[in-house]
C-alpha positions in Angstrom: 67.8 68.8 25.3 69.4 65.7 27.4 72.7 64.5 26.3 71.0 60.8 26.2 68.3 61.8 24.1 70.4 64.0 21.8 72.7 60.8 21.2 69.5 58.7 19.9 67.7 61.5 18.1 71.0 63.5 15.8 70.8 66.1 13.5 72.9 65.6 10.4 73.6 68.0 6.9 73.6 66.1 4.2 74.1 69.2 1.6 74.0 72.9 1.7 69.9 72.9 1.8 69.3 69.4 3.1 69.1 68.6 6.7 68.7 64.7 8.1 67.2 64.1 11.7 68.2 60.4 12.5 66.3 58.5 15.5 68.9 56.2 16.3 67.6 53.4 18.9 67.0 50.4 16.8 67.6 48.4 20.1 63.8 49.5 21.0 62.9 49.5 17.2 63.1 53.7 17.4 60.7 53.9 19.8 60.7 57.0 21.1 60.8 58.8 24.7 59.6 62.2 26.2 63.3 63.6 26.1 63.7 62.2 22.7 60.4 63.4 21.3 61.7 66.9 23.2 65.0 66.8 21.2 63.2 65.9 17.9 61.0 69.3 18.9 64.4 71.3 19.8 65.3 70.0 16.6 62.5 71.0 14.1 62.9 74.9 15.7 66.9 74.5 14.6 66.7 74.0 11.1 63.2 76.2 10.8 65.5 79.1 12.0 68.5 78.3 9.6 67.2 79.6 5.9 70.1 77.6 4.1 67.8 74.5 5.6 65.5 74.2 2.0 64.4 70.2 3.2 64.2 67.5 6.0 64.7 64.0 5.8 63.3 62.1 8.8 65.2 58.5 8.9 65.1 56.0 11.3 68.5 53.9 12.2 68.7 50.4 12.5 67.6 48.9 8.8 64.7 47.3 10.7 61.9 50.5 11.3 61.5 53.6 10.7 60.0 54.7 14.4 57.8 52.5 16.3 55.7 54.9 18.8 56.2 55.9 21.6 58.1 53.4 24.6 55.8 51.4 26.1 57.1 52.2 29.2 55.4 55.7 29.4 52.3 54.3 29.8 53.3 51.6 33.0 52.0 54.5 35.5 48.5 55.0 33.6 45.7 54.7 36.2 43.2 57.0 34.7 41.7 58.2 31.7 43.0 61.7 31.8 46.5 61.0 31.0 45.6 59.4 28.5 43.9 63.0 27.4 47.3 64.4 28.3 49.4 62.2 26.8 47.4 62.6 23.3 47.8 66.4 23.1 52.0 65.9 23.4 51.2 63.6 20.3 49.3 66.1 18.9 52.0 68.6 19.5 54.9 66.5 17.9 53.0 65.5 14.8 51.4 69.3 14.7 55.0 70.7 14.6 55.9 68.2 11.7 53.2 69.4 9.7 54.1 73.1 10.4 57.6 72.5 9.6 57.6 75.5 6.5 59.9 73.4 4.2 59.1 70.1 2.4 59.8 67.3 4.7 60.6 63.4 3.5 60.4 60.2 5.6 63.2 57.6 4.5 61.3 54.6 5.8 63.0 51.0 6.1 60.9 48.7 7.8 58.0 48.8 10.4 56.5 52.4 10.6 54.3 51.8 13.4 51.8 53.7 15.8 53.2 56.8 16.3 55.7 56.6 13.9 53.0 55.8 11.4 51.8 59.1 12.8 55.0 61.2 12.4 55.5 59.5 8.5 52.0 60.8 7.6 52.8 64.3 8.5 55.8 64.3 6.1 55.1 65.5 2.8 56.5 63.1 1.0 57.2 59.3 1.8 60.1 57.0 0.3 60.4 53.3 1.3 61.9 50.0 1.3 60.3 47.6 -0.8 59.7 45.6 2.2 58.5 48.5 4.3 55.4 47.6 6.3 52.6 50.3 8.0 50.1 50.2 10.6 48.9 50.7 13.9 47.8 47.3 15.8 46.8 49.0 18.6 43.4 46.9 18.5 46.1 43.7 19.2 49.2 45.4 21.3 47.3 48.5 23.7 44.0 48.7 23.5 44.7 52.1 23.0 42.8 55.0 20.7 44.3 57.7 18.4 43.3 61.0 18.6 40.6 62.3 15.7 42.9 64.3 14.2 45.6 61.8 13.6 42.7 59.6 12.3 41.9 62.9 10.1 45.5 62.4 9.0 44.9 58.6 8.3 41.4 59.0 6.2 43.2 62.0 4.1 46.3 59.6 3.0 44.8 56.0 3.0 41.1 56.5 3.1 38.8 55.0 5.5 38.4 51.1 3.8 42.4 51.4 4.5 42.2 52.7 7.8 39.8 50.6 9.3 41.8 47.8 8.0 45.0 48.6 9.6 43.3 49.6 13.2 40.3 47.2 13.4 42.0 44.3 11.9 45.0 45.1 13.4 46.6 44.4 9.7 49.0 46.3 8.0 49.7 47.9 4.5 52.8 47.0 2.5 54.9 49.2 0.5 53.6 48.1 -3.1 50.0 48.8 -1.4 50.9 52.1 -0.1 52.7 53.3 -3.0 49.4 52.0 -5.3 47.2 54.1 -3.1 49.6 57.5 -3.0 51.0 57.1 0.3 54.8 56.1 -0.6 56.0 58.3 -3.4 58.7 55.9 -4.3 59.5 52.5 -3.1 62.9 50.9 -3.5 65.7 48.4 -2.4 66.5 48.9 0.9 69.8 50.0 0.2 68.7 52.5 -1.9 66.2 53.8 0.6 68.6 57.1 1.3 69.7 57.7 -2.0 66.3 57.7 -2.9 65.2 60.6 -0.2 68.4 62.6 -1.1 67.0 62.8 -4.6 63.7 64.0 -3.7 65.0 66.5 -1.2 66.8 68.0 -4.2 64.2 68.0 -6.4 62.2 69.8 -3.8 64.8 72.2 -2.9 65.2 73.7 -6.2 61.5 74.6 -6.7 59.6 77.8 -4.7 59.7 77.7 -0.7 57.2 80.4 -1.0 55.1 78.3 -2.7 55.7 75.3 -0.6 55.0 76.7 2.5 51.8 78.5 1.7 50.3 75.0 0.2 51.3 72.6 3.0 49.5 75.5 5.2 46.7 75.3 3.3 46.5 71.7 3.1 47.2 71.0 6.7 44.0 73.6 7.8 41.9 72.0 5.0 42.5 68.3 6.5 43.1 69.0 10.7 41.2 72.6 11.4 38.8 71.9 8.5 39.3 75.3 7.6 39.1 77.6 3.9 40.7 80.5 5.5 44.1 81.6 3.8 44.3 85.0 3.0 47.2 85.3 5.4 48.8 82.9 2.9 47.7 84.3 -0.3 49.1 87.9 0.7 52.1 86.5 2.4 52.7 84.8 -1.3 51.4 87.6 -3.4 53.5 90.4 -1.4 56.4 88.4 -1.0 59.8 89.5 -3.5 60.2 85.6 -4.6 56.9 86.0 -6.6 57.7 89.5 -7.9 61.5 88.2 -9.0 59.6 85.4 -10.6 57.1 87.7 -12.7 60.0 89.7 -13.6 62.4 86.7 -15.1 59.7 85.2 -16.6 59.0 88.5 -19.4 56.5 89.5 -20.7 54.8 86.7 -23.2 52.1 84.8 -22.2 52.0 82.4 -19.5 53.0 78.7 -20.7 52.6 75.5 -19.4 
């Protein structure tokens, strides 16, 4: 982890089971660097192996986005196809780790959620925005650029394809009340309330099951990327585990409600 990059990408605890990682460079709108995407990485293993950590809030700095992609200088040396290949599978590795992050993860957005950060917001669980929040990837405009299946697999699950195609043939974006009307955004908000707002869904979050948590974002993340069924790992890993047999006990022995 660089010193450089750990100043623009910070770790911060905002309670005993909520953890905030803040990408802090709102002179380049967020965008983010190797280093930085390194220290984001270095990051996610932190709080995975600190138990007390129950929730993640990812929040950009600045008031203006939320990340913006990668820095377009990384791609000022491209000559050739394949590093193009190469440079997708370290995408595919940052947003992959998101999405295996085992606790529920929310992403404070304020602004332009853009490219890859559009990428990184849709592997969060759960979405909270500023009412003028805006999404897309206008790589058909800025680029000329691709995204990788799977991130469009990501796309098509959360917006559906009319949606998708919009935002990367068009080149147009989604707006919060859109977003939020289509299940995207869980909340949307005044900007100042944008944090407040993700603080109270972390809390929510963290007082319900991590067993269960973990095993459905599993299960949902093979269903959608490694169009896969298979999950008895998960199932016995829930089944066997002591939070499900505390939670038969205190629950008695009448029949189930609800």
């Amino acid at each position: 982890m660089s010193e450089a990059a750990s100043e623009k990408v910070r770790l911060e605890r905002l309670t005993e089971s909520v953890a905030q990682i803040v990408i802090d460079r709102p002179e380049r709108h967020n965008a983010m660097s190797i280093p930085m995407y390194e220290t984001l990485l270095a990051l996610f293993d932190q709080c995975r192996a600190d138990e007390t950590v129950r929730c993640i809030i990812l929040r950009g700095a600045g008031g203006k986005s939320f990340i913006s992609g990668t820095d377009i200088d990384y791609f000022r040396d491209f000559t050739a196809g394949s590093q193009g290949v190469e440079y997708e599978a370290l995408v595919e590795w940052v947003i992959g780790a998101v999405e295996r992050i085992p606790v529920p993860t929310v992403a404070a957005i304020d602004g332009w959620a853009v490219g890859g950060g559009l990428a990184i917001a849709t592997a969060c669980d759960f979405r909270v925005c500023a009412d003028g929040s805006r999404f897309g990837a206008p790589i058909a405009k800025t680029l000329s650029n691709t995204l990788s299946s799977r991130n469009l697999a990501r796309l098509v699950a959360a917006f559906g394809v009319p949606r998708v195609k919009k935002m990367l043939l068009l080149s147009d974006f989604v707006g919060a009340a859109e977003a939020h009307a289509c299940g995207y955004v869980y909340e949307v908000t005044a900007k100042e309330q944008v944090g407040s707002a993700a603080c109270a869904l972390a809390e929510r979050l963290v007082a319900l099951s991590p067993v269960t948590q973990h095993a459905v974002k599993e299960s949902l993340r093979r269903i959608v990327i490694d169009q896969s069924l298979e999950d008895e790992d998960l199932i016995e890993a829930v089944y066997g585990s002591q939070r499900f047999r505390d939670a038969v006990a205190a629950f008695g022995s009448g029949a189930p409600k609800g």
